[in-house]
N, CA, C and O atoms as a GROMACS GRO file, in nm:
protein
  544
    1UNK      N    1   2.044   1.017  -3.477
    1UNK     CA    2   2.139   1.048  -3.371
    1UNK      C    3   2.086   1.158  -3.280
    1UNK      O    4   2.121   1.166  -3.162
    2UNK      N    5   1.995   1.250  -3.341
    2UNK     CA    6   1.945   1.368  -3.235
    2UNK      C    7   1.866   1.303  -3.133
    2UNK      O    8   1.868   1.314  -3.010
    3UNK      N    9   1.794   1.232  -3.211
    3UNK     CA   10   1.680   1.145  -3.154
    3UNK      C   11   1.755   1.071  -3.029
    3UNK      O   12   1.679   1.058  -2.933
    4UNK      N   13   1.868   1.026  -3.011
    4UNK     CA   14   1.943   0.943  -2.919
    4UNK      C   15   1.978   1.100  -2.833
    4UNK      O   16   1.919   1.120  -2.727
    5UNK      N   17   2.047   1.174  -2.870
    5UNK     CA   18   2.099   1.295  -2.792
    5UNK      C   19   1.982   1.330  -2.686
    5UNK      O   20   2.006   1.358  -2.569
    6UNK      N   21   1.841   1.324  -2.748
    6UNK     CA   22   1.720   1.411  -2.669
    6UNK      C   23   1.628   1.295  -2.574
    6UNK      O   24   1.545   1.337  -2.493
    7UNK      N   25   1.655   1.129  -2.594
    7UNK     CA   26   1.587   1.053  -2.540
    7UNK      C   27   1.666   0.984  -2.410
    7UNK      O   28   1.618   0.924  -2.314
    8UNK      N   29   1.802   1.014  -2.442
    8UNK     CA   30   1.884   0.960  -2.325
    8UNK      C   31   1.877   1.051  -2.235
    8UNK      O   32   1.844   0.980  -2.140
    9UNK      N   33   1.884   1.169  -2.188
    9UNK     CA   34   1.912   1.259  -2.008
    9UNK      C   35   1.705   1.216  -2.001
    9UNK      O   36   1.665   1.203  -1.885
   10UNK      N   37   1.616   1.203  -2.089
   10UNK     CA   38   1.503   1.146  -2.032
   10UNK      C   39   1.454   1.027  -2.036
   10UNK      O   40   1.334   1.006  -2.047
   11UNK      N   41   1.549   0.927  -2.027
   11UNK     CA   42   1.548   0.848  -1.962
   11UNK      C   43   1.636   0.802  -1.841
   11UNK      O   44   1.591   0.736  -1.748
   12UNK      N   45   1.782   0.849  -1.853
   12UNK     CA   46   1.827   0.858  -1.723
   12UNK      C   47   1.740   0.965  -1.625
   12UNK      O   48   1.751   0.915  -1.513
   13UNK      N   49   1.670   1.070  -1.613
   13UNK     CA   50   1.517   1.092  -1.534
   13UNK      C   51   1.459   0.978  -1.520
   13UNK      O   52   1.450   0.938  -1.404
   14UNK      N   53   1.438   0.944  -1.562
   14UNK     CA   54   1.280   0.831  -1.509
   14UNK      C   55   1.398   0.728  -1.427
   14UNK      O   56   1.385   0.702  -1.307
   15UNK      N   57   1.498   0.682  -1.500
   15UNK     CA   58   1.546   0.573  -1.344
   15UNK      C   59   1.605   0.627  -1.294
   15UNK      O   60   1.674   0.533  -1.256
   16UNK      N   61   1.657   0.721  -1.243
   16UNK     CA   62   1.692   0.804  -1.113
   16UNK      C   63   1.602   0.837  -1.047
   16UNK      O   64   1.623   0.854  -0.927
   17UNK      N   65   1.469   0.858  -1.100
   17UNK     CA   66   1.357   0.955  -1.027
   17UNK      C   67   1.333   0.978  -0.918
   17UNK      O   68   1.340   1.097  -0.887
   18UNK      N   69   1.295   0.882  -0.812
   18UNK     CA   70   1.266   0.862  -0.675
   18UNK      C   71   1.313   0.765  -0.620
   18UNK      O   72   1.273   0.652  -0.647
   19UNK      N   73   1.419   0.791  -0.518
   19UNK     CA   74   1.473   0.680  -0.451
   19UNK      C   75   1.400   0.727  -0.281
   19UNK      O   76   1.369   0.841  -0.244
   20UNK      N   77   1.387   0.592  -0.198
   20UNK     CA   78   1.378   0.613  -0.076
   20UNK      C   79   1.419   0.723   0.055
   20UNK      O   80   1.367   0.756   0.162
   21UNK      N   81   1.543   0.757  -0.019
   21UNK     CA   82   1.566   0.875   0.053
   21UNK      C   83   1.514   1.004   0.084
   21UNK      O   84   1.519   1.067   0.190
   22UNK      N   85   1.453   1.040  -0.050
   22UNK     CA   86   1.362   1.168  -0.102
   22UNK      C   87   1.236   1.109  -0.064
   22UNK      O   88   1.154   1.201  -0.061
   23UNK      N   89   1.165   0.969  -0.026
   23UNK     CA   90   1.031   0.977   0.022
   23UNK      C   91   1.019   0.932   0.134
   23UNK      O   92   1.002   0.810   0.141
   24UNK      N   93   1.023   1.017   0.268
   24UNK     CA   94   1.049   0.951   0.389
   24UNK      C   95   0.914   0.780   0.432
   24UNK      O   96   0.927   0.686   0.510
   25UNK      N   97   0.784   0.826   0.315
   25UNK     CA   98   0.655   0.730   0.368
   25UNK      C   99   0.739   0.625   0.359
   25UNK      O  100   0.766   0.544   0.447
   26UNK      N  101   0.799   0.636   0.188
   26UNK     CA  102   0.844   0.493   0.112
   26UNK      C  103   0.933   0.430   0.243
   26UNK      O  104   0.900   0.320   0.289
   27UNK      N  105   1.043   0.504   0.299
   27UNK     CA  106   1.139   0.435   0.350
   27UNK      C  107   1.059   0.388   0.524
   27UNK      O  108   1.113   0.301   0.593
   28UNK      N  109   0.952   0.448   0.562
   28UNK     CA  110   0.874   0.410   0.692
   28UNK      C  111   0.767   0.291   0.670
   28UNK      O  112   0.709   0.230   0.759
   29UNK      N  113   0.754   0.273   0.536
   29UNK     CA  114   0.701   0.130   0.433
   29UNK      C  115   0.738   0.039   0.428
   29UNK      O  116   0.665  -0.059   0.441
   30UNK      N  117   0.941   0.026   0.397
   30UNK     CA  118   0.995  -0.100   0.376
   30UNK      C  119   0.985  -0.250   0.465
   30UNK      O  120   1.030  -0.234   0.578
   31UNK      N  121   0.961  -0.321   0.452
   31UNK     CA  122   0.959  -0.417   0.503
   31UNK      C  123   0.845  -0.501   0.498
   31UNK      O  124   0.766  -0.456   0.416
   32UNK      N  125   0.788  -0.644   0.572
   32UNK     CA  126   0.679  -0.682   0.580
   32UNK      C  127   0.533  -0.694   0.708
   32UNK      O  128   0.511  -0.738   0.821
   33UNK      N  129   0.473  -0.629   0.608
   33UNK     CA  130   0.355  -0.579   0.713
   33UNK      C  131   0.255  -0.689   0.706
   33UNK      O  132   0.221  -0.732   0.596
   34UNK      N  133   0.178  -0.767   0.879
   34UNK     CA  134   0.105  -0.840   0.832
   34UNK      C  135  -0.062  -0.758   0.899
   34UNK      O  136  -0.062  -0.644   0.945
   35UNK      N  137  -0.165  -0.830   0.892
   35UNK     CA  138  -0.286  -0.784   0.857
   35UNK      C  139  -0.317  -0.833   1.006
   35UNK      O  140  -0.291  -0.945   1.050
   36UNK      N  141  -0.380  -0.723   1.080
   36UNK     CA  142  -0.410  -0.829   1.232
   36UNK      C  143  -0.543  -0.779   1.301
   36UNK      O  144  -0.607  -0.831   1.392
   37UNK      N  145  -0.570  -0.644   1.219
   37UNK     CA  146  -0.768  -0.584   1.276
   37UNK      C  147  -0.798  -0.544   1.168
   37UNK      O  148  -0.725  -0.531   1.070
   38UNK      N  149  -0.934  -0.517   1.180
   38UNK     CA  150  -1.007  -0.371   1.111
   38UNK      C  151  -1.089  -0.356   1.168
   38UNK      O  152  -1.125  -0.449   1.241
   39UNK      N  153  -1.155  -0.248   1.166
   39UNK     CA  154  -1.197  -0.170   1.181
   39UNK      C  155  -1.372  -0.151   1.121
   39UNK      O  156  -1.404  -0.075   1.030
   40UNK      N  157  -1.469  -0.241   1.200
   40UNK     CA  158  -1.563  -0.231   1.146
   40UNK      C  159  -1.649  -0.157   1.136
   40UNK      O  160  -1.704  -0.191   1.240
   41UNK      N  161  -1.716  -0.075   1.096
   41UNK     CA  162  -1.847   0.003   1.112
   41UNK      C  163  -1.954  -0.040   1.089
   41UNK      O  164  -1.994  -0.078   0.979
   42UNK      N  165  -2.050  -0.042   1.252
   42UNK     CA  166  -2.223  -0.043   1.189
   42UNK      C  167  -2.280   0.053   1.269
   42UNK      O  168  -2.269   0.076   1.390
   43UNK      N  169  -2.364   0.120   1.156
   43UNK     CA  170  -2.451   0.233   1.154
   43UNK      C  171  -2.608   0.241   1.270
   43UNK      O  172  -2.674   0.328   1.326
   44UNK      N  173  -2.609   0.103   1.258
   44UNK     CA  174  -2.712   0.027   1.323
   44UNK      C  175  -2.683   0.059   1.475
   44UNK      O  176  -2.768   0.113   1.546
   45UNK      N  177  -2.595   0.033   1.508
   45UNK     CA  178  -2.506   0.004   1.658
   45UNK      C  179  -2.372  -0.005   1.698
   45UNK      O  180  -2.299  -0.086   1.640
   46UNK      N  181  -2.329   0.061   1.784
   46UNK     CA  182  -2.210   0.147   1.821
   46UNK      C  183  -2.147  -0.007   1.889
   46UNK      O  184  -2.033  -0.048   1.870
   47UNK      N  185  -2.253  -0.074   1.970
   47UNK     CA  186  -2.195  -0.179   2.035
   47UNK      C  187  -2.115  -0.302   1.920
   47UNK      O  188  -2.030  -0.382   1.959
   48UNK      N  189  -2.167  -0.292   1.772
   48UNK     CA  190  -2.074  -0.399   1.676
   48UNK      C  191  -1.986  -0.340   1.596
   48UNK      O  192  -1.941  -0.397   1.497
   49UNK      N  193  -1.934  -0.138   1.658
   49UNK     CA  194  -1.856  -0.092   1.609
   49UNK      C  195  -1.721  -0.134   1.659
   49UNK      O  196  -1.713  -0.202   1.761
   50UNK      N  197  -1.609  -0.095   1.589
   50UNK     CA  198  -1.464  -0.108   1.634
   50UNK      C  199  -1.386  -0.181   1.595
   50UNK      O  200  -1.414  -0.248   1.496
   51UNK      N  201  -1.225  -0.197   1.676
   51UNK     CA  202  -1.090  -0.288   1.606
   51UNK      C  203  -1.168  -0.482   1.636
   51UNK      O  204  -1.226  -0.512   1.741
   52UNK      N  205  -1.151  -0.565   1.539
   52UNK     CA  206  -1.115  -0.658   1.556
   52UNK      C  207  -1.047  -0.720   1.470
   52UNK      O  208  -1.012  -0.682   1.358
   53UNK      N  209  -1.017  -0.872   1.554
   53UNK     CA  210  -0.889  -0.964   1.498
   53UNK      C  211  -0.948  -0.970   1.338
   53UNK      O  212  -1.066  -0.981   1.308
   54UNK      N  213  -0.840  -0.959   1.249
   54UNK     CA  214  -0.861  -1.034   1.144
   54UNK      C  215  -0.949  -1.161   1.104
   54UNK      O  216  -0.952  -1.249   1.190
   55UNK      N  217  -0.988  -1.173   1.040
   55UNK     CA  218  -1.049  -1.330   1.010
   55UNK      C  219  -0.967  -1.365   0.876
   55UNK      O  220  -0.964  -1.486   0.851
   56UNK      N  221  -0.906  -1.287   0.791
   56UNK     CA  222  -0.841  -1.334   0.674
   56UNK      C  223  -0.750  -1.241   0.669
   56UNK      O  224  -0.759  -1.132   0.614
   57UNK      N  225  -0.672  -1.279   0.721
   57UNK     CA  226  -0.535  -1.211   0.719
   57UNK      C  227  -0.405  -1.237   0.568
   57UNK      O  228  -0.361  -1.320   0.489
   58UNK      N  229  -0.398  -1.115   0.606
   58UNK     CA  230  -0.272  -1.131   0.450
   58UNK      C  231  -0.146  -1.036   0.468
   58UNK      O  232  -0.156  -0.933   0.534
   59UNK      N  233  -0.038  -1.071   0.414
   59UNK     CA  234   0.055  -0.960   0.440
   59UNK      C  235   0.118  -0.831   0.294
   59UNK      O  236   0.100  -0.871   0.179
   60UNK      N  237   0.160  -0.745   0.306
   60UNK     CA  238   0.229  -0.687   0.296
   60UNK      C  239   0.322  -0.673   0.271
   60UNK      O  240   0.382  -0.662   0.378
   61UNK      N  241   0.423  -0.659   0.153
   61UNK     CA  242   0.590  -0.624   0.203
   61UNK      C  243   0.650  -0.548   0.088
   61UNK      O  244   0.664  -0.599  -0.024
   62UNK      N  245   0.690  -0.409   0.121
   62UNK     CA  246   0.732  -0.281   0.035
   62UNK      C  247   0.875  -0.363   0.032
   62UNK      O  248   0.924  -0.436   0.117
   63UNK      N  249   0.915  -0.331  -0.072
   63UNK     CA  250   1.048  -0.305  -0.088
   63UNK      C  251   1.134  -0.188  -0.143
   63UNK      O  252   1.063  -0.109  -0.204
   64UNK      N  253   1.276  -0.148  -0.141
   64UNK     CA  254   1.270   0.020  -0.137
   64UNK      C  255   1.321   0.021  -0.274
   64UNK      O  256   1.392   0.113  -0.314
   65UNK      N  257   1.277  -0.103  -0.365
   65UNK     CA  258   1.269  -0.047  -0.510
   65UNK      C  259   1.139  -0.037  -0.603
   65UNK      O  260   1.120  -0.058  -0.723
   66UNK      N  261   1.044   0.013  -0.479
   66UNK     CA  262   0.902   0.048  -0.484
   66UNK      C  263   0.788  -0.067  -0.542
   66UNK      O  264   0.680  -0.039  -0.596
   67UNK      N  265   0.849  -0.220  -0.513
   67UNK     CA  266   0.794  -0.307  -0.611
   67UNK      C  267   0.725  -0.326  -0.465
   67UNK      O  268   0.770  -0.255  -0.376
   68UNK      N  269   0.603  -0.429  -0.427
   68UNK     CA  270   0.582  -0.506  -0.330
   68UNK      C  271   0.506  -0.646  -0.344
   68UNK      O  272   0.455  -0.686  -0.449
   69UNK      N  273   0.507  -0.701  -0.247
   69UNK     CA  274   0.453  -0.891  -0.284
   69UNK      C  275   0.313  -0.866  -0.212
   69UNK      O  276   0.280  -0.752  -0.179
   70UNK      N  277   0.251  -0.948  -0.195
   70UNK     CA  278   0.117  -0.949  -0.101
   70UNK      C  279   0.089  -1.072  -0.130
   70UNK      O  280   0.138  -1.131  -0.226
   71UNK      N  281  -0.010  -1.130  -0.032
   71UNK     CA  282  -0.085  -1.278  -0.076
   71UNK      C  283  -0.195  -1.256  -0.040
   71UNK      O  284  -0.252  -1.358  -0.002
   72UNK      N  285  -0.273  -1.131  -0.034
   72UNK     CA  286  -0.420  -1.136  -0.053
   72UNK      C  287  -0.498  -1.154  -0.176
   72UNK      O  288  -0.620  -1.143  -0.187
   73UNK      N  289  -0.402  -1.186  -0.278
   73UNK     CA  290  -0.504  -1.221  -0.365
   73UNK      C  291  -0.390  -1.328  -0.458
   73UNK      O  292  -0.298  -1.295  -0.533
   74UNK      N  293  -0.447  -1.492  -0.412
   74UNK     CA  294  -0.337  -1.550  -0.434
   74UNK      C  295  -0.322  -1.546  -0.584
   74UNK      O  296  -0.200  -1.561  -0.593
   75UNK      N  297  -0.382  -1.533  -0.753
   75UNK     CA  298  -0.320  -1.521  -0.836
   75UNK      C  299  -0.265  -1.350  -0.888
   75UNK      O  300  -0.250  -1.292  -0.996
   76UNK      N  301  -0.254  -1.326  -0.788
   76UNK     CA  302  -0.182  -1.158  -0.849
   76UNK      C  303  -0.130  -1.133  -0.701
   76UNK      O  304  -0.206  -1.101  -0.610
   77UNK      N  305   0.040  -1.154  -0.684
   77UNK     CA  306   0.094  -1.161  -0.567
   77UNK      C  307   0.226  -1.021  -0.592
   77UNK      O  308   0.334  -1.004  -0.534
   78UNK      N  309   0.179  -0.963  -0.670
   78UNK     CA  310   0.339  -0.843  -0.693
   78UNK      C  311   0.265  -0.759  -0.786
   78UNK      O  312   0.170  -0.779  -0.862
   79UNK      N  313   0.360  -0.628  -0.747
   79UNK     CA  314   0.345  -0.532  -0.812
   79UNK      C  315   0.416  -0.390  -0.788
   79UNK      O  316   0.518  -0.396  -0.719
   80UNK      N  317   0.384  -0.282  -0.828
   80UNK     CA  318   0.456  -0.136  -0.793
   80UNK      C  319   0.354  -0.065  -0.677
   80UNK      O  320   0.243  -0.108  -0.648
   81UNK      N  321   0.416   0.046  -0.623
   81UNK     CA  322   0.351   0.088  -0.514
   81UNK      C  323   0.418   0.241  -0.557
   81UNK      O  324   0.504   0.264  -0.641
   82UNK      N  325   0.345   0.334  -0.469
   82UNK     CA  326   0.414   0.483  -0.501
   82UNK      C  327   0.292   0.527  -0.367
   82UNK      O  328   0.188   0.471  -0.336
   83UNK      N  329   0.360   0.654  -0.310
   83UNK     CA  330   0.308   0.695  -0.189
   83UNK      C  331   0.337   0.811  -0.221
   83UNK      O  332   0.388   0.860  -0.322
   84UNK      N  333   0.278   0.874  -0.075
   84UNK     CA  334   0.296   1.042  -0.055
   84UNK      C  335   0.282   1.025   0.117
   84UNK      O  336   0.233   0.920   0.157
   85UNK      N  337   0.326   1.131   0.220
   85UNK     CA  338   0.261   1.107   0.336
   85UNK      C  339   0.159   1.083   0.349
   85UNK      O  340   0.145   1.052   0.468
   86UNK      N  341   0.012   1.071   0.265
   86UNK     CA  342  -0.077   1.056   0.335
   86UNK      C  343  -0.130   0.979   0.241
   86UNK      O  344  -0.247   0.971   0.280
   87UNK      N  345  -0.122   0.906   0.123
   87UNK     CA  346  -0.172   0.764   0.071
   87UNK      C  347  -0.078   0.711  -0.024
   87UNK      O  348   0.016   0.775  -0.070
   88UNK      N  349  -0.124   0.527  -0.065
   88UNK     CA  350  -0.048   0.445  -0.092
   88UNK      C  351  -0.132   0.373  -0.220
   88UNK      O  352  -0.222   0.288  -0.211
   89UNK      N  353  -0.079   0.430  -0.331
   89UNK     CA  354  -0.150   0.321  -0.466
   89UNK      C  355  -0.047   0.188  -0.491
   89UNK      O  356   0.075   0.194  -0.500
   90UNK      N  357  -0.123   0.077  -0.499
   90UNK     CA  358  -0.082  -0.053  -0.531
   90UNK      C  359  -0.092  -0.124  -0.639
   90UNK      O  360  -0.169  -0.219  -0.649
   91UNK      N  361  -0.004  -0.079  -0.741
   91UNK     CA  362  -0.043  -0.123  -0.883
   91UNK      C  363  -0.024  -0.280  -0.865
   91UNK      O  364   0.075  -0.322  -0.805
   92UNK      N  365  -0.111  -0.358  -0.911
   92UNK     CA  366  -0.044  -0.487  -0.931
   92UNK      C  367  -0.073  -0.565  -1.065
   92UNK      O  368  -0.176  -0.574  -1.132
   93UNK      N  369   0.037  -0.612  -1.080
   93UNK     CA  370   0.094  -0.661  -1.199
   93UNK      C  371   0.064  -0.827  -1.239
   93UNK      O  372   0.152  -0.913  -1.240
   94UNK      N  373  -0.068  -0.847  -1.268
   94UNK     CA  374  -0.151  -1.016  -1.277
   94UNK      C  375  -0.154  -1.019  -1.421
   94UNK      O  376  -0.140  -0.938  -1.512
   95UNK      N  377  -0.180  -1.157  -1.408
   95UNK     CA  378  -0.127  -1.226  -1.520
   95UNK      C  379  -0.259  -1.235  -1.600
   95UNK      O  380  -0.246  -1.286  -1.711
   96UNK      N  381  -0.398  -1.192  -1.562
   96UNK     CA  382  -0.511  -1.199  -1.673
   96UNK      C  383  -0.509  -1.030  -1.660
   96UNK      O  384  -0.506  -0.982  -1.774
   97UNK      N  385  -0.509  -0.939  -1.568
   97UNK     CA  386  -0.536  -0.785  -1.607
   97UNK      C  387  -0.481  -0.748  -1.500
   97UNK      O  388  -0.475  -0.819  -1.400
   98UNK      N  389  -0.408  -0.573  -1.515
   98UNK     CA  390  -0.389  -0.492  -1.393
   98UNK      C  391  -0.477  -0.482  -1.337
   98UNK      O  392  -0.576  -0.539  -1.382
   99UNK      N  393  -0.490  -0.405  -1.213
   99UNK     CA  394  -0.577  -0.346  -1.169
   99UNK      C  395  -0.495  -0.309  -1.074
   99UNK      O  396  -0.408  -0.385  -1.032
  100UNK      N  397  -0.520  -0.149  -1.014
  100UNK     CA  398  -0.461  -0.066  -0.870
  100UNK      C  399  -0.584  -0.041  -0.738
  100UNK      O  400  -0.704  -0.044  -0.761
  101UNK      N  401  -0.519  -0.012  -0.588
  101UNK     CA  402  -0.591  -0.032  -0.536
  101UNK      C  403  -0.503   0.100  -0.421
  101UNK      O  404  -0.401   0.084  -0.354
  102UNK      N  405  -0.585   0.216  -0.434
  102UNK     CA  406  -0.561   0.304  -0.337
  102UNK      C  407  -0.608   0.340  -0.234
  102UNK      O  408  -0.730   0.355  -0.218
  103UNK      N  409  -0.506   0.364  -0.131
  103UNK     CA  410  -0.552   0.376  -0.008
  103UNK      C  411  -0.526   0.481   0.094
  103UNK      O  412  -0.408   0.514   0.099
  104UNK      N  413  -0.624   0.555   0.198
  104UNK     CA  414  -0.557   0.676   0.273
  104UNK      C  415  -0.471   0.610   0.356
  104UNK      O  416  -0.496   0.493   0.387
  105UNK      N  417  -0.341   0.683   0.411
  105UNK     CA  418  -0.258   0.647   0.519
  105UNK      C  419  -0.340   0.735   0.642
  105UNK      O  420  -0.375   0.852   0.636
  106UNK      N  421  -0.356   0.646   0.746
  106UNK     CA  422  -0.427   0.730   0.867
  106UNK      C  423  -0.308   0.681   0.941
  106UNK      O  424  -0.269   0.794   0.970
  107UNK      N  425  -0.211   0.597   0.998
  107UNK     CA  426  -0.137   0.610   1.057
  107UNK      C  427   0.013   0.520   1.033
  107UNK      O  428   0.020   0.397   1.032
  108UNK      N  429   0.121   0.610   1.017
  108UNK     CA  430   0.214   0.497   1.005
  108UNK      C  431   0.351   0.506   1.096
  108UNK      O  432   0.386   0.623   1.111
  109UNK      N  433   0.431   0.416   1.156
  109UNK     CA  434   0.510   0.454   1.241
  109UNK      C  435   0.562   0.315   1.229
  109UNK      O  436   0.511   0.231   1.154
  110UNK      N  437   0.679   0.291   1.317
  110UNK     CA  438   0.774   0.193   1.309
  110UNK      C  439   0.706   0.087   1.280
  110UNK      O  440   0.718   0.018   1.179
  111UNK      N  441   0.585   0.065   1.425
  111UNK     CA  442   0.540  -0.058   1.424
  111UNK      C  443   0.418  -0.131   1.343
  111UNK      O  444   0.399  -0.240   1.289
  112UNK      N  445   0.335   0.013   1.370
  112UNK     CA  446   0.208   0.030   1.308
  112UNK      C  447   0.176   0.090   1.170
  112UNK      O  448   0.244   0.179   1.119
  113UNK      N  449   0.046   0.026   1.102
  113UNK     CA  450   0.015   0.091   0.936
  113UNK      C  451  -0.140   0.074   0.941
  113UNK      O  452  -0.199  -0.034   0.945
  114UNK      N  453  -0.177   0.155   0.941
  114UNK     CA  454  -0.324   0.159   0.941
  114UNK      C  455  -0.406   0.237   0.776
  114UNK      O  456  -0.382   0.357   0.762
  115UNK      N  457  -0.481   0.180   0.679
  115UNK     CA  458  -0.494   0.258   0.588
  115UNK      C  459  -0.671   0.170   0.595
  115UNK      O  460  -0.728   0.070   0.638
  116UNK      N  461  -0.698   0.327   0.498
  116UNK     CA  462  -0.853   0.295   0.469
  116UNK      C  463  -0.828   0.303   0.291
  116UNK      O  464  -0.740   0.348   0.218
  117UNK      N  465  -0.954   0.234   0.273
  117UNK     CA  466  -1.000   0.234   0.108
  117UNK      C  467  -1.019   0.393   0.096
  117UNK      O  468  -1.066   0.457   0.190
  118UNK      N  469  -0.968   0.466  -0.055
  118UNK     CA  470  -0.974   0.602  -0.058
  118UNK      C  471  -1.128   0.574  -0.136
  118UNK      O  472  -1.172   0.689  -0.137
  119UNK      N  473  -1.219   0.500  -0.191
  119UNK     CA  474  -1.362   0.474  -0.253
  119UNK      C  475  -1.435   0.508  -0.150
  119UNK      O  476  -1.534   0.582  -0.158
  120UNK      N  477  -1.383   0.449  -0.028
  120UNK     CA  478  -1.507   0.436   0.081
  120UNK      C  479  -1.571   0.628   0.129
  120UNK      O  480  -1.541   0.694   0.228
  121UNK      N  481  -1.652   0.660   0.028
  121UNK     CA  482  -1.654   0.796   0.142
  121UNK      C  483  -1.754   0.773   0.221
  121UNK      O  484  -1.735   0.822   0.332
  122UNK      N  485  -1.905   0.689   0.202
  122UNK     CA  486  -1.951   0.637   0.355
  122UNK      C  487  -1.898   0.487   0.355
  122UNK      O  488  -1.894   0.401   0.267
  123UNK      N  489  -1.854   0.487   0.507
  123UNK     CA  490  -1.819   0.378   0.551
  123UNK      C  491  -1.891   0.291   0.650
  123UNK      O  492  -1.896   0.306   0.772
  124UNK      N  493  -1.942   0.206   0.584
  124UNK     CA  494  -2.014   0.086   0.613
  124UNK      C  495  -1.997  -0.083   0.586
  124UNK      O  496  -2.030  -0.163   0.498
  125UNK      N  497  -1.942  -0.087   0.684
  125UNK     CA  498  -1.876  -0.255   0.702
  125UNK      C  499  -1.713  -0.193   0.776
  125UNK      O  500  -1.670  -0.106   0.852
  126UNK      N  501  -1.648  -0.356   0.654
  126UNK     CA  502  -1.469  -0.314   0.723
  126UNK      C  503  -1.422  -0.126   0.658
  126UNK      O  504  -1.425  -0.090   0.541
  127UNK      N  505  -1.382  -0.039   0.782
  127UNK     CA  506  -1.308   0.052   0.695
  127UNK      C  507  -1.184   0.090   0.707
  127UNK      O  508  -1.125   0.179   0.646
  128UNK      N  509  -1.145   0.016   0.792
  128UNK     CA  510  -0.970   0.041   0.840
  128UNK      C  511  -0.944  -0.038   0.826
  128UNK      O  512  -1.025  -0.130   0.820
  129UNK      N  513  -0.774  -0.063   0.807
  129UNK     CA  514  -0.698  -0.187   0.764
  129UNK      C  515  -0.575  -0.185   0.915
  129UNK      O  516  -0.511  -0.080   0.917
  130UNK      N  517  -0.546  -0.272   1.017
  130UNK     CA  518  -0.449  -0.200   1.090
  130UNK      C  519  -0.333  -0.315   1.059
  130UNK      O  520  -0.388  -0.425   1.058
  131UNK      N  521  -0.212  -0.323   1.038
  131UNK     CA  522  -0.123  -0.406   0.975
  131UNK      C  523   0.016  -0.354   1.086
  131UNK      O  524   0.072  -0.244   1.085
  132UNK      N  525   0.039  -0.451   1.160
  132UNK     CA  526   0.178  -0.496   1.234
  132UNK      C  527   0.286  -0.516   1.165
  132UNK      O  528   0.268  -0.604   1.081
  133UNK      N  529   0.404  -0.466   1.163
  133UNK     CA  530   0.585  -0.443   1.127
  133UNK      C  531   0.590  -0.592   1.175
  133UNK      O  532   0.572  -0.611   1.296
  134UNK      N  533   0.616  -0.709   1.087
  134UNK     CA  534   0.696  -0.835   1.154
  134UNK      C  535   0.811  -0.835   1.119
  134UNK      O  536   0.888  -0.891   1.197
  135UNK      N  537   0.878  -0.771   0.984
  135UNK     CA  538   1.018  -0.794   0.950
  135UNK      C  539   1.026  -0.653   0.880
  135UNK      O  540   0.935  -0.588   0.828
  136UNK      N  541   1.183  -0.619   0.896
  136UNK     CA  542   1.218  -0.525   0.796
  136UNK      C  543   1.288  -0.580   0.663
  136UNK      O  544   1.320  -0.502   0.573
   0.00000   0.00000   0.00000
């Protein structure tokens, strides 16, 4: 019975913990984001640097009970997400192994979401991700 007295107020903590309100990123997150440039880098030449169109586009979509869907990787399509203002880990939840995938936030606002791989510290090839608001 103590054991029940000392495990229940910590676990009502953990599901109360963080709601959308207390994380302004989470709630500037919600909705579905699709994939429409990046951002290439070559070292070689400035002229095959810069934004272009996607060639494999995928989307995005937070929801504000921190779970999200994606279809960039069609057998592992869901999982948890957790932010801070300035990056976004993507746990996802597949059916042969986890694996997470973190990323810096360089810009986010109503319309726009731009994030880089937090691995990449030289960046060479794609290093920005820029992702368009289609639905909330």
């Amino acid at each position: 019975m103590k054991y029940l007295l000392f495990i229940f107020p910590i676990i009502l903590l953990l599901v109360s913990g963080c709601s959308n309100d207390e994380n302004p990123t989470a709630s500037k997150l919600n909705g579905k984001w699709q994939l429409m440039e990046v951002y290439f880098y070559n070292d070689l030449s400035d002229e095959y640097s810069g934004w272009f169109p996607a060639e494999q586009s995928h989307f995005l979509k937070f929801d504000s009970n921190f779970t999200f869907s994606s279809d960039e990787y069609p057998s592992c399509t869901k999982g948890f997400f957790n932010c801070n203002s300035n990056s976004i880990k993507l746990s996802y939840n597949c059916p042969q192994s986890d694996f997470s995938v973190a990323y810096n936030i360089i810009e986010l606002n109503e319309s726009t979401l731009i994030i880089s791989l937090q691995q990449n510290i030289y960046c060479l090839g794609i290093c920005q991700y820029k992702f368009t608001k289609v639905s909330d």
